[in-house]
C-alpha positions as a Python dict, from the first residue, in 0.01 Angstrom:
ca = {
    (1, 'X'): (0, 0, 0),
    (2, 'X'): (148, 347, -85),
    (3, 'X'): (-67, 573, 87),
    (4, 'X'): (173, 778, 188),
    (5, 'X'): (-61, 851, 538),
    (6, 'X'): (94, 546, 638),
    (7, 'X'): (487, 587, 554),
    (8, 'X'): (590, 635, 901),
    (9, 'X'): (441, 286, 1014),
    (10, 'X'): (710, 15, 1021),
    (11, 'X'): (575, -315, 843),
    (12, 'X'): (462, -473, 1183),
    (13, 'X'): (241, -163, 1279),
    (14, 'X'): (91, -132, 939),
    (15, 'X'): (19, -468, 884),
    (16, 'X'): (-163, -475, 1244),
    (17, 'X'): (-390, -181, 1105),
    (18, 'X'): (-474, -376, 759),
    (19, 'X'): (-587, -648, 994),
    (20, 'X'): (-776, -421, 1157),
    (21, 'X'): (-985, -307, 813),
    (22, 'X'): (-1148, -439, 514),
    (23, 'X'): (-1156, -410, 152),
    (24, 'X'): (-1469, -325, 14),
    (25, 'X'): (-1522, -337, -413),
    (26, 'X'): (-1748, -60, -556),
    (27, 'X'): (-1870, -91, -894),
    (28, 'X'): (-1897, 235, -1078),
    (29, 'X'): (-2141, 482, -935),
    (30, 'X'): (-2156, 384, -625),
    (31, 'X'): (-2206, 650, -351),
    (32, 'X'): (-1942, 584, -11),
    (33, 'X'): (-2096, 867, 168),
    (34, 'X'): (-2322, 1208, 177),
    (35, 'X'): (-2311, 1474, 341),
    (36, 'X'): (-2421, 1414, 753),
    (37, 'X'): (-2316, 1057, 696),
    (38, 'X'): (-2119, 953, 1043),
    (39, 'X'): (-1770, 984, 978),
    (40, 'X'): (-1678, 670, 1168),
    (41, 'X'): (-1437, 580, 870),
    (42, 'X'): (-1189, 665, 588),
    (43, 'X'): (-1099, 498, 261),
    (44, 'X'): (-775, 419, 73),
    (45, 'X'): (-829, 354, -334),
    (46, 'X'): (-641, 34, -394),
    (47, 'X'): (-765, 29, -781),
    (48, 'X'): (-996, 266, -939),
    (49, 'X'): (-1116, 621, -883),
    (50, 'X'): (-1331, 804, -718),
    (51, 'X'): (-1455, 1189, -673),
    (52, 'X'): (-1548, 1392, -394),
    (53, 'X'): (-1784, 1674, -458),
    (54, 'X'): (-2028, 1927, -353),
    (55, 'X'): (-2385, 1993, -493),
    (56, 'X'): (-2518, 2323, -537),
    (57, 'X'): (-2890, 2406, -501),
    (58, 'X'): (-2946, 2351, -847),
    (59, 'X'): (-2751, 2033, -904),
    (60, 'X'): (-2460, 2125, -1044),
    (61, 'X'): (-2130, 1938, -939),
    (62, 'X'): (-1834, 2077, -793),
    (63, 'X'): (-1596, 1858, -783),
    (64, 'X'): (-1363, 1833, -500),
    (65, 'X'): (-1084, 1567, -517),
    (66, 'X'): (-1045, 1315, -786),
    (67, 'X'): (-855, 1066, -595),
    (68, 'X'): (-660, 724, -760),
    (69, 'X'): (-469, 429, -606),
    (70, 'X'): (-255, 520, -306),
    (71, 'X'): (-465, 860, -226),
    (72, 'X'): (-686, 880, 69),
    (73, 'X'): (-1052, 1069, 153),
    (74, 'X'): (-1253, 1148, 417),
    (75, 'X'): (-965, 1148, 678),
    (76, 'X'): (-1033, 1542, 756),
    (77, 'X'): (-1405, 1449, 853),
    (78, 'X'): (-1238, 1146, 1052),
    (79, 'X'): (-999, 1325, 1267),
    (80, 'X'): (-1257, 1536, 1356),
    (81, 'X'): (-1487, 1316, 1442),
    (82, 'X'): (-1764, 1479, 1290),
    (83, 'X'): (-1936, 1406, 977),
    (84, 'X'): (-1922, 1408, 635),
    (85, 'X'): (-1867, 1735, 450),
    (86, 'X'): (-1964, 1622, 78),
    (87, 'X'): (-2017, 1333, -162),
    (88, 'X'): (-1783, 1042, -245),
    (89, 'X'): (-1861, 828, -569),
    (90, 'X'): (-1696, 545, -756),
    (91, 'X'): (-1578, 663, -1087),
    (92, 'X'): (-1518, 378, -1165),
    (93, 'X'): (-1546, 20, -1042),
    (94, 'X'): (-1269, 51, -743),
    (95, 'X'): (-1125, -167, -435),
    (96, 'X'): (-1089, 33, -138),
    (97, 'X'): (-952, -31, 180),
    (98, 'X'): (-1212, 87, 406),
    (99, 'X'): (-1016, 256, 766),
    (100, 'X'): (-1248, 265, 1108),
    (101, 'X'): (-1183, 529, 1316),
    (102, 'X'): (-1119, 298, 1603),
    (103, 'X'): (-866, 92, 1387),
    (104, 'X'): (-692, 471, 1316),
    (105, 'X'): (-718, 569, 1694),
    (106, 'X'): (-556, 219, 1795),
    (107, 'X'): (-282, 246, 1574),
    (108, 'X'): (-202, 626, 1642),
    (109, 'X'): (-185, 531, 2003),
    (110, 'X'): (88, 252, 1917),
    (111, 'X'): (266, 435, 1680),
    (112, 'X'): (184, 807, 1708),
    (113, 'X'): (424, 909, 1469),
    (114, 'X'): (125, 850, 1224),
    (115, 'X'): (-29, 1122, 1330),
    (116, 'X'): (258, 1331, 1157),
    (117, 'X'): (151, 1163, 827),
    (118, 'X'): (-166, 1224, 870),
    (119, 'X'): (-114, 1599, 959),
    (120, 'X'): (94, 1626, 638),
    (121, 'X'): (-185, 1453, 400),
    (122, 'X'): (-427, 1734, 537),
    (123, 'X'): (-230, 1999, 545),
    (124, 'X'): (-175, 1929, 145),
    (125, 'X'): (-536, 1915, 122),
    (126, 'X'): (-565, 2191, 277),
    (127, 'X'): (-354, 2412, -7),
    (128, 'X'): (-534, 2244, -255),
    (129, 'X'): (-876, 2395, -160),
    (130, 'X'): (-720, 2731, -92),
    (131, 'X'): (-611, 2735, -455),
    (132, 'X'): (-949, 2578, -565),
    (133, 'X'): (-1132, 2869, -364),
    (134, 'X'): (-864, 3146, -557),
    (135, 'X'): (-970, 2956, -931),
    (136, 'X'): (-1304, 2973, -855),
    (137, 'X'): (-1347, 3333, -681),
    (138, 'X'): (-1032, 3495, -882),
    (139, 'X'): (-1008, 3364, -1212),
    (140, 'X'): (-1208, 3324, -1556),
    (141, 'X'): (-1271, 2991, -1712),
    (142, 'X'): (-1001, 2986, -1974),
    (143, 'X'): (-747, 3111, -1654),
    (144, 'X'): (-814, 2785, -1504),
    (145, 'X'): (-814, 2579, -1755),
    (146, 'X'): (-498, 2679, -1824),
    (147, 'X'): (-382, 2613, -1445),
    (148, 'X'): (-546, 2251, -1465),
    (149, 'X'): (-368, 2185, -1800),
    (150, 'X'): (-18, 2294, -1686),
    (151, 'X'): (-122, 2081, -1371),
    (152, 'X'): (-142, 1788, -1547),
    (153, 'X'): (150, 1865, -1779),
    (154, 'X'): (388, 1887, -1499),
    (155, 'X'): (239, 1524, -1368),
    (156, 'X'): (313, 1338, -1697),
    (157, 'X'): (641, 1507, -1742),
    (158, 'X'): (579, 1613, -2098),
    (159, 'X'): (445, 1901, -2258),
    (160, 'X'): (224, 1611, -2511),
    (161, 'X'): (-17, 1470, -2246),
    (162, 'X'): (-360, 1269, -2273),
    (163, 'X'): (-617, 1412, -2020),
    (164, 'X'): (-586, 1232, -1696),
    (165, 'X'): (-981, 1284, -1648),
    (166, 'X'): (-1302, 1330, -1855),
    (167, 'X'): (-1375, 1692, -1987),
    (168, 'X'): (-1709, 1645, -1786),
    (169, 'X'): (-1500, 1587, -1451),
    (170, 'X'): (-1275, 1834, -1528),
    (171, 'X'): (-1572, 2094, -1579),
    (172, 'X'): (-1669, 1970, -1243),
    (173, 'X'): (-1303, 2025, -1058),
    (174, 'X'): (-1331, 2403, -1246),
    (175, 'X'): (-1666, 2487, -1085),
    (176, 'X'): (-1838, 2520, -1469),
    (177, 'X'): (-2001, 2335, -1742),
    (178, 'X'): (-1914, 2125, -1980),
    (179, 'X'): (-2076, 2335, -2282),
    (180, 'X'): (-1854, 2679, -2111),
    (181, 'X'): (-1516, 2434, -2087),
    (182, 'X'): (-1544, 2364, -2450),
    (183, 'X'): (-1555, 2739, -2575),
    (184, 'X'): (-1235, 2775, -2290),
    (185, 'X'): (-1069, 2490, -2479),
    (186, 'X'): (-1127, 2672, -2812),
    (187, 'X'): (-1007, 3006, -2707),
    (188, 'X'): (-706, 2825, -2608),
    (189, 'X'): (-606, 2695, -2923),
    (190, 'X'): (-735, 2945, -3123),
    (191, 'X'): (-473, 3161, -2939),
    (192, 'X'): (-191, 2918, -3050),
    (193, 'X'): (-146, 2821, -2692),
    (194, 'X'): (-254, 2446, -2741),
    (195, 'X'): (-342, 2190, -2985),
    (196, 'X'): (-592, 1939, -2892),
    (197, 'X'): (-760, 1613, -3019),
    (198, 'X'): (-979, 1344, -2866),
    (199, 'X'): (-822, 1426, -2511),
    (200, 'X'): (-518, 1447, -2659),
    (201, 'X'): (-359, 1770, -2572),
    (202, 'X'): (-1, 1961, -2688),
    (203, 'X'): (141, 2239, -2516),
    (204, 'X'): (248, 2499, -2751),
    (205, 'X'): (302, 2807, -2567),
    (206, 'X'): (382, 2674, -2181),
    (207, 'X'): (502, 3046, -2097),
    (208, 'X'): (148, 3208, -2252),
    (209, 'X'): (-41, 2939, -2057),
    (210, 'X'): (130, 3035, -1768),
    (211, 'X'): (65, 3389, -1823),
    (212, 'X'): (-302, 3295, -1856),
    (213, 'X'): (-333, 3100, -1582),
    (214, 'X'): (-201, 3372, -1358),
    (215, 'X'): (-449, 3630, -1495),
}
């Protein structure tokens, strides 16, 4: 497992905590939690993904993580021991290792040094919503677009990339619609900035992007 919540666990400690959980398959579209669900447990995405969102009052998605194998959610709402903040659903048809808080207590009070981990997992979390509230308060649509598509540039190491996520999800991550993404995507290359195909996307002008994005 390379959740990196549980790097500071020598092999004894974290294989005392797997004992301690389950593995539960979800076939696509299934829902983990709502909001004001008990958050009496957190998940780790063996295979698979799965989003985390908000709904608004009309329905529309805003999508909060899109998480794949190794990342965690719902640990925030854990620690506190509250509930749920938002929706979780399978993307896809995903394993997850499914963490009780009382399996997560027990092994922080063996091995509190997981507690660090855990700390630093949030406190990522926590700069990625601060820079999803600045996109969506700050910035036009084609702005961050061009943030997400440097994003994902910079993950696949190459300025040719495929897109790492539907243009429907990635609507949802940029608080807009599908139909408003699509004239985004447009201006985009119609400004000589990108060239894109069937997902397909090439980087033509990474400093105008950049220039874009920090509009």
């Amino acid at each position: 497992m390379r959740a990196p919540l549980f790097a500071a666990l020598p092999r004894q400690d974290l294989e005392a905590l797997i004992a301690d959980c389950r593995v539960h398959s979800a076939p696509s579209g299934t829902r983990l939690f709502s909001p004001l669900d008990p958050a009496d447990r957190f998940y780790v995405v063996l295979t698979g993904r799965v989003k985390v969102f908000q709904l608004s009052a009309g329905g529309d998605e805003q999508i909060l993580h899109l998480c794949g194998p190794g990342q965690t959610f719902g640990e925030a709402a854990v620690w506190s021991g509250a509930r749920f903040p938002a929706h979780a659903v399978a993307l896809t048809g995903a394993r997850l290792l499914v963490v009780r808080r009382e399996a997560l207590v027990a092994a922080i009070r063996r091995r509190p040094e997981i507690a660090f981990g855990m700390l630093g997992g949030l406190s990522s979390k926590l700069r990625e919503f601060a820079q999803l509230i600045e996109r969506l308060s700050l910035k036009d649509v084609p702005a961050r677009l061009a943030a997400a598509l440097l994003e994902i540039s910079a993950r696949s190491g190459a300025d040719t990339f495929t897109l790492d996520r539907t243009k429907r999800e990635l609507a949802g991550q940029m608080g807009t619609v599908p139909e408003t993404l699509s004239r985004a995507l447009a201006r985009l290359k119609a400004h000589g900035l990108i060239a894109e195909r069937g997902g397909r996307v090439r980087v033509l002008d990474r400093e105008g992007l950049r220039r874009l994005a920090e509009s």
